[in-house]
C-alpha positions in Angstrom: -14.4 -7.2 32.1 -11.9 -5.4 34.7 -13.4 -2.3 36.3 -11.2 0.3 35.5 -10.5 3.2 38.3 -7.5 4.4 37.0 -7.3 7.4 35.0 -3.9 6.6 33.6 -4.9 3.3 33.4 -8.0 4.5 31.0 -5.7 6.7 29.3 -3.0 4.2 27.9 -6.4 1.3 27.1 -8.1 4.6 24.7 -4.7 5.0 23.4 -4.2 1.4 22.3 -7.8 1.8 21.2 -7.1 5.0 19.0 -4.4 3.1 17.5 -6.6 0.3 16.6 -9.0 2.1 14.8 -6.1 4.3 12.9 -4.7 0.6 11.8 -8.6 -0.3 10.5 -9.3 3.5 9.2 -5.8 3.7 7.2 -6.1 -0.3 5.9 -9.8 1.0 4.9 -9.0 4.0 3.3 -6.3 1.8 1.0 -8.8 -0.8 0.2 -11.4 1.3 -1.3 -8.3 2.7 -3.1 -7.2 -0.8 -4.2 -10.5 -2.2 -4.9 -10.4 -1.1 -8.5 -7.0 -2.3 -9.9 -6.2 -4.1 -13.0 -3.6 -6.2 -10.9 -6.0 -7.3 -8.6 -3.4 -5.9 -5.7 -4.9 -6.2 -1.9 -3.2 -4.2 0.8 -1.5 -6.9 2.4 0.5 -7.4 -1.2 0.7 -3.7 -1.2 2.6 -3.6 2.0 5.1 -6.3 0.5 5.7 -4.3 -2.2 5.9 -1.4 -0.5 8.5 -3.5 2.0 10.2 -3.6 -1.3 10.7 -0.7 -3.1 12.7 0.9 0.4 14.8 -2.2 0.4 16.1 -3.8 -2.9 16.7 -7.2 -2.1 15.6 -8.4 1.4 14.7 -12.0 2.9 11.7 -13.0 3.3 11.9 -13.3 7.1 12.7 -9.5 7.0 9.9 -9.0 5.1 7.8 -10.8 7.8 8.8 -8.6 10.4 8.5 -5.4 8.6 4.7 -6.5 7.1 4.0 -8.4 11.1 3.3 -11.5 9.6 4.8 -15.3 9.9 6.8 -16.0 7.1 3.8 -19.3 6.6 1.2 -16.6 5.9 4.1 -14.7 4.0 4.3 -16.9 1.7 1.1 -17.2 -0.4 1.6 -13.4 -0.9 4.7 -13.9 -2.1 3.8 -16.5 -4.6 0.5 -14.5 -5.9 2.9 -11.5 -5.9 5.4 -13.4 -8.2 3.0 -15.0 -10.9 1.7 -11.7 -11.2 5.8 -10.8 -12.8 5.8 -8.4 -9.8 8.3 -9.6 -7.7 11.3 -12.5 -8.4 12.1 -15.1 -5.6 15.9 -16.6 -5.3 17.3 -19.5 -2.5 19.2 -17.7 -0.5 22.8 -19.2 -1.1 23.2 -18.4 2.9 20.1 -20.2 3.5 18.3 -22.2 1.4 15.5 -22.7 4.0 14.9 -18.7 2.8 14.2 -16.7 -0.4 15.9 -13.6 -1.6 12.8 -11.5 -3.0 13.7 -8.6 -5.1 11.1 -6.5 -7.4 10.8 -7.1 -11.0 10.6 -3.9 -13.5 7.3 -4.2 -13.9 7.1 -3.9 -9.6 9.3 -1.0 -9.8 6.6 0.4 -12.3 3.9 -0.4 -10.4 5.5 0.7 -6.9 6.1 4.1 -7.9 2.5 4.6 -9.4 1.7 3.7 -5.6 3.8 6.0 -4.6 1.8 8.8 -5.7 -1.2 7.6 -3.7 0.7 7.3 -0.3 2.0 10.9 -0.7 -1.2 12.0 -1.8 -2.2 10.4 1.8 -0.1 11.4 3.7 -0.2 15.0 2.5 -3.5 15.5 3.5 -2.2 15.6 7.4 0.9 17.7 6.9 -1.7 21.2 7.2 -3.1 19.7 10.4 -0.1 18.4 12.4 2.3 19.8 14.6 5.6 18.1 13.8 6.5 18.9 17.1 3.6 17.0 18.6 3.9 14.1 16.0 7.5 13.7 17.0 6.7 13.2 20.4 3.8 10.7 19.9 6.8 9.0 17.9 8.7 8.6 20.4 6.5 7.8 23.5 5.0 5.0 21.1 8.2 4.0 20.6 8.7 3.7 24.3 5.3 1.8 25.1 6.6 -0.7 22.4 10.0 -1.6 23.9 8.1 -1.7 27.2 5.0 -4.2 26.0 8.6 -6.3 24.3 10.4 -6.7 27.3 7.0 -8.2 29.4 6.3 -10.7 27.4 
């Protein structure tokens, strides 16, 4: 492993690390949440149907990026997401290489029950963050994004 002497170096590798473990801790905390349901929903179809819900009826190469996955390991999600009735695939008349996907009633249902759990998540942090703070970490993540893009 590289010896690190760099402070800032050290700095930006425990922030990549932090953000890591929030990815594992959050995908975690949904699972245990998930394990239980009738559907038999795992968090990578949750994210899809999450993807969703914001956006009526998307592509599935725009659902790819959103989730960050390949549209090849899209795709058994997709099909396990529509024999469950949750979701309805059509050829794209644009593109019949792709698939409009659009949610079913019964994913609408079953997307706003969700709902209530990621609010109920994501209220727990409002009492201990500082907008002001979070709106900055925003933004600087933001930045170290575009900046990891443009090198490779």
């Amino acid at each position: 492993m590289i010896e690190i002497e760099n402070t800032n170096m050290a700095k930006l590798i425990e922030l990549i690390d932090s953000i890591k473990d929030m990815r594992f801790i959050i995908q975690t905390y949904f699972k245990k949440r998930l394990k239980n349901n009738d559907l038999g929903i795992t968090v990578e179809m949750l994210e899809v149907l999450m993807v969703l819900s914001r956006g009526n009826k998307i592509n599935q190469k725009e659902i790819a990026d959103r989730v960050r996955k390949n549209k090849a390991n899209l795709t058994p999600i997709i099909h396990k997401l529509s024999l469950k009735g949750l979701l309805l695939r059509k050829e794209d008349p644009k593109d019949r290489r792709n698939n409009i996907i659009s949610l079913t009633e019964k994913g609408k249902k079953l997307c706003s029950t969700y709902d209530a759990m990621f609010e109920e998540f994501y209220a727990g942090f409002l009492n201990d963050v500082d907008i002001q703070n979070l709106d900055k970490t925003i933004s600087m993540l933001r930045k170290i994004g575009q900046q990891v893009s443009s090198i490779g």
